[in-house]
C-alpha positions as CSV (number, residue, x, y, z in Angstrom):
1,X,0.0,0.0,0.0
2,X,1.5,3.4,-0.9
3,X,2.9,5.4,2.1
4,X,0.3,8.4,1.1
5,X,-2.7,6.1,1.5
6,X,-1.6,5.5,4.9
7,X,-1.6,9.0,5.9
8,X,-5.5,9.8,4.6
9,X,-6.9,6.3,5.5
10,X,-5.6,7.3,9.2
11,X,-6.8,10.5,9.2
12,X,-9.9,9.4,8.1
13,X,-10.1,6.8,10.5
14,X,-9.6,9.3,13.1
15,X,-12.4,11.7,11.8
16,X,-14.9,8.4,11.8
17,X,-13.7,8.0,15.3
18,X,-14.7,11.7,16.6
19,X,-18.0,11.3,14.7
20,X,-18.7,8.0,16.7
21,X,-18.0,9.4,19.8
22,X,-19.8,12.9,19.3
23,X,-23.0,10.3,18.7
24,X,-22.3,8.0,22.0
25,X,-20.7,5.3,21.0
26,X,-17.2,5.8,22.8
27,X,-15.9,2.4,22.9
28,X,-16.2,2.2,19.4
29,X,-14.8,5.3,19.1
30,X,-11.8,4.7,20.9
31,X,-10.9,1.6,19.1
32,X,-10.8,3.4,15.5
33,X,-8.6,5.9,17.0
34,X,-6.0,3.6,18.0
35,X,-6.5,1.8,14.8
36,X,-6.1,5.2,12.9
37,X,-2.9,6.1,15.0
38,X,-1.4,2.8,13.8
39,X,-1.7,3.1,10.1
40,X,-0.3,6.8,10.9
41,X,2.5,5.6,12.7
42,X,3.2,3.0,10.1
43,X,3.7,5.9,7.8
44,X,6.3,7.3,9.4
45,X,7.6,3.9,10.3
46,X,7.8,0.9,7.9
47,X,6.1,-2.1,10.2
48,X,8.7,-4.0,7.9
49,X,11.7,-2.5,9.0
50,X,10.2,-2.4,12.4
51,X,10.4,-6.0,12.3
52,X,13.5,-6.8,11.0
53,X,15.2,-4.4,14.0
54,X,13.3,-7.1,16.3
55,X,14.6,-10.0,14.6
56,X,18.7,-8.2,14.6
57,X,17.5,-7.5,18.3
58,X,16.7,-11.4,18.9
59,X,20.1,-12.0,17.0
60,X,17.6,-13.9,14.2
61,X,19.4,-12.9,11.2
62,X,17.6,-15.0,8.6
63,X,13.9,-13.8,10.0
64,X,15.4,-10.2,9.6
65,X,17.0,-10.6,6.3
66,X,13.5,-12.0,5.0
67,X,11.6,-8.8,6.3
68,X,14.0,-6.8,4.9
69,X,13.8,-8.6,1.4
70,X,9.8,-8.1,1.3
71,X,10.4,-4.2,0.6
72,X,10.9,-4.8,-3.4
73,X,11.7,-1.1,-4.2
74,X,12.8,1.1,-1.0
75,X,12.5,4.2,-2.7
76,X,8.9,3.7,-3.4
77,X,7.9,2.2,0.2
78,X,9.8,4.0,2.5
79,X,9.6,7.6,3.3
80,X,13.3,9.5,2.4
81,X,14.8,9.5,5.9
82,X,14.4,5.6,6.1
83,X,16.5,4.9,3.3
84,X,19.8,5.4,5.6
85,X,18.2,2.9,7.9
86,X,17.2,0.4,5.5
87,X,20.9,0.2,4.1
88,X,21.9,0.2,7.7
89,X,19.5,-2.6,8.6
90,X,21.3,-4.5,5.3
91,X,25.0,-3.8,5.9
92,X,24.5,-5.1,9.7
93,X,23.2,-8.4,7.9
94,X,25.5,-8.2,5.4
95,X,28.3,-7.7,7.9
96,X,27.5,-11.2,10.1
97,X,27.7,-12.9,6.0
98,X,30.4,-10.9,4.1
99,X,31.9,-8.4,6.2
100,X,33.2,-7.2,3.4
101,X,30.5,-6.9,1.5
102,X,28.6,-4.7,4.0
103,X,30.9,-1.5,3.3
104,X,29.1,-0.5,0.3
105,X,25.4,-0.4,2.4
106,X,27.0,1.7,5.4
107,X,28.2,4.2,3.6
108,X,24.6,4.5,1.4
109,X,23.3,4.6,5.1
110,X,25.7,7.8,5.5
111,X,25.1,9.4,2.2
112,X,21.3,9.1,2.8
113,X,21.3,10.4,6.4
114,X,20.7,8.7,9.6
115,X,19.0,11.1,12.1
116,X,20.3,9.5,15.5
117,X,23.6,10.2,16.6
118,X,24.3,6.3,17.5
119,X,23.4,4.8,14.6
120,X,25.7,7.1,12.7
121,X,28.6,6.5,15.2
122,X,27.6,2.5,14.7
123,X,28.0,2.4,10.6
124,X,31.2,4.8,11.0
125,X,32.4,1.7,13.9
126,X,31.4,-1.0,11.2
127,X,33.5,1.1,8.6
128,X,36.4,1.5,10.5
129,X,36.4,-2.5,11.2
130,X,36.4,-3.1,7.6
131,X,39.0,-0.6,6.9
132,X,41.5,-2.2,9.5
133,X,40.3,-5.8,7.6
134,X,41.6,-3.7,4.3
135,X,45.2,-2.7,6.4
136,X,44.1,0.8,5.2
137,X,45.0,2.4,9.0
138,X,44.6,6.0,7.9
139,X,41.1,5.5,6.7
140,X,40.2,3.1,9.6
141,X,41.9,6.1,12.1
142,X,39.4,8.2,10.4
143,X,36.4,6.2,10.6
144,X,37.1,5.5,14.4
145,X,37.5,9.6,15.3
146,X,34.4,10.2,13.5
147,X,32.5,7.3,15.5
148,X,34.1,8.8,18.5
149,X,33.0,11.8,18.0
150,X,29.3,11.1,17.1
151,X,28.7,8.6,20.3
152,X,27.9,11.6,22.1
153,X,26.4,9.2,24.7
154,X,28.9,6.5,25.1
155,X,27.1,3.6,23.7
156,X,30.0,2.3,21.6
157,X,32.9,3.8,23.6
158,X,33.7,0.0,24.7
159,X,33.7,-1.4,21.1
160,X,36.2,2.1,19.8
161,X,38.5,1.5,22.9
162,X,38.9,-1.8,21.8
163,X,39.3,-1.2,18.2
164,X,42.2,1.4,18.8
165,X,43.5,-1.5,20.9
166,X,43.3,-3.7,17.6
167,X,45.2,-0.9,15.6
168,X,48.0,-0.3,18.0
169,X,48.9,-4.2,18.2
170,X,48.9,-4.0,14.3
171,X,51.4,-0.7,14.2
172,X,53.3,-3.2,16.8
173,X,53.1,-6.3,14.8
174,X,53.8,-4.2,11.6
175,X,57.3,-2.6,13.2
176,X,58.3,-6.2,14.2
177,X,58.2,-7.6,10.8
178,X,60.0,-4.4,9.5
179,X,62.9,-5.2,12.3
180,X,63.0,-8.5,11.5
181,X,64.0,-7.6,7.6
């Protein structure tokens, strides 16, 4: 059903519920509102991507992978500010697969915007992961400051204190075999 329908068939929900309850019949009433509010909030939020965050939550990556596979064409389901989340949603898949792979659908997730700081600290965390994979240390550095700086809460400062562990026992690892030439 196209995102716009949504919007009017929840409005108009809404207005049948206010003319139910001006004539008396208030349960009634209150039931199409809360039906009205859910097809509004499912405009705003995709009860498909909704579902696939559960699933990654409950660490059932196949279930999630199959909600996310039911959207056939994002740009025409989703609303523009869940695009980044979408290719977020894909490149944490992707990233459990083919780490590899997943680069490409974090940084679509970055050029299409994520509004929450975390989420952008997260795909900049997953970027710099698959940098240090590469041996590219100046990009992964990068990556890692920027994810630093946008976990304005701390949610990931465990997981960047231990990836700037990782990178100095590379820089140690890499002057070792460099001595030993």
């Amino acid at each position: 059903m196209p995102n716009f329908i949504r919007l009017i068939l929840g409005f108009a929900l809404i207005g049948a519920a206010i003319t139910l309850m001006v004539i008396g019949y208030w349960p009634w009433g209150i039931l199409v509102i809360l039906l009205g509010i859910l097809f509004i909030v499912t405009f705003f939020y995709n009860e498909k991507m909704l579902m696939a965050q559960w699933y990654l939550r409950k660490e059932n990556m196949a279930k999630a992978e199959g909600m996310l596979n039911l959207i056939k064409n994002y740009k025409s389901e989703l609303n523009k500010f869940q695009f980044g989340y979408y290719h977020l949603l894909l490149g944490l898949i992707e990233s459990r697969k083919a780490p590899m792979k997943a680069e490409k659908f974090f940084k679509q997730a970055l050029s299409y915007g994520l509004q929450m700081d975390h989420n952008i600290a997260m795909a900049k965390l997953s970027l710099a992961g698959i940098a240090m994979a590469k041996r590219n240390k100046r990009e992964a550095q990068m990556y890692l400051s920027e994810a630093k700086k946008a976990d304005k809460n701390k949610l990931l400062a465990d997981q960047i204190k231990m990836m700037k562990d990782q990178m100095g026992m590379m820089d140690k690892a890499q002057q070792v075999r460099y001595a030993n030439r």
